[in-house]
N, C-alpha and C positions, 0 to 999 in steps of 0.2 A: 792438647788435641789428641785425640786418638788417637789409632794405628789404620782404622778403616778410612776416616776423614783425609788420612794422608798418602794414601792408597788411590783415594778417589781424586784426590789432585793430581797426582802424577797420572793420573788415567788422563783426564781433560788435559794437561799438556801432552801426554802422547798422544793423545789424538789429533790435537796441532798439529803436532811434527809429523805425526805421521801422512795430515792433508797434505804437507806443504811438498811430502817427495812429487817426484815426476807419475804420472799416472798410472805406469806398468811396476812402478815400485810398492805401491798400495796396497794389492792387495792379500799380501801375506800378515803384516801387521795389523790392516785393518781389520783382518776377521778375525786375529788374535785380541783385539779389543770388543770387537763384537759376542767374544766369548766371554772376556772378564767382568763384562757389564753387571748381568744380570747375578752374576756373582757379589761383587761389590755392593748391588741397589737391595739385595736379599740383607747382605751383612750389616750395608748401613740403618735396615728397616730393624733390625733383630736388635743393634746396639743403640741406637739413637730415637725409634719411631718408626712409624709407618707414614707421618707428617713427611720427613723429611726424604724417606725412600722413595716417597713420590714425588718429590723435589728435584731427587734425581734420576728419576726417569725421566721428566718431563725436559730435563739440560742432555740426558741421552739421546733421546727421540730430534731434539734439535740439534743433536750434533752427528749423528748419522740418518739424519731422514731418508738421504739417496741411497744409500746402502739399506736402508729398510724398507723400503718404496721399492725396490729392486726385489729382492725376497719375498715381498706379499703379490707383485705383477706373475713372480715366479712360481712361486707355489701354490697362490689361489687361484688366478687368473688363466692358467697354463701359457703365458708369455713367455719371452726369452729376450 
C-alpha cells in the first residue's frame, strides 16, 4: 500500500476522533483536516488516478458536509 493511501486512512480516523471530542474542542483539528484534505485528494489523484481522487472526495464531502455547508452559508451566502 502506499505512503498517500496510508496517510488517507489515518486522515478518516482522525477525523473520527476528532468528531467524537466535546464541541468547543473541534475546532482546531478540525480545520487542520479541513486543510490536509485537499492535499491528500490532489496526491492520491497524481499517484493512483483521478478515479479514485474522486472517490475521495466524495467520503470527504461526507464526512465534513457540516463544516462545508458552514463555509459555503459563510462565504456565498454572507450568513454567519
Amino acid at each position: 500500500m502506499s505512503l498517500v493511501l496510508i496517510l488517507a486512512i489515518g486522515w478518516v480516523f482522525g477525523g473520527v476522533l476528532t468528531a467524537m471530542l466535546p464541541v468547543g474542542r473541534q475546532y482546531v483539528p478540525g480545520v487542520a483536516w479541513l486543510i490536509a484534505a485537499p492535499v491528500l485528494l490532489v496526491w492520491i489523484g497524481v499517484e493512483h488516478g483521478w478515479v479514485f481522487a474522486g472517490l475521495g472526495m466524495a467520503a470527504f464531502v461526507s464526512m465534513m458536509r457540516n463544516p462545508l455547508r458552514y463555509l459555503w452559508a459563510r462565504m456565498w451566502e454572507g450568513r454567519r
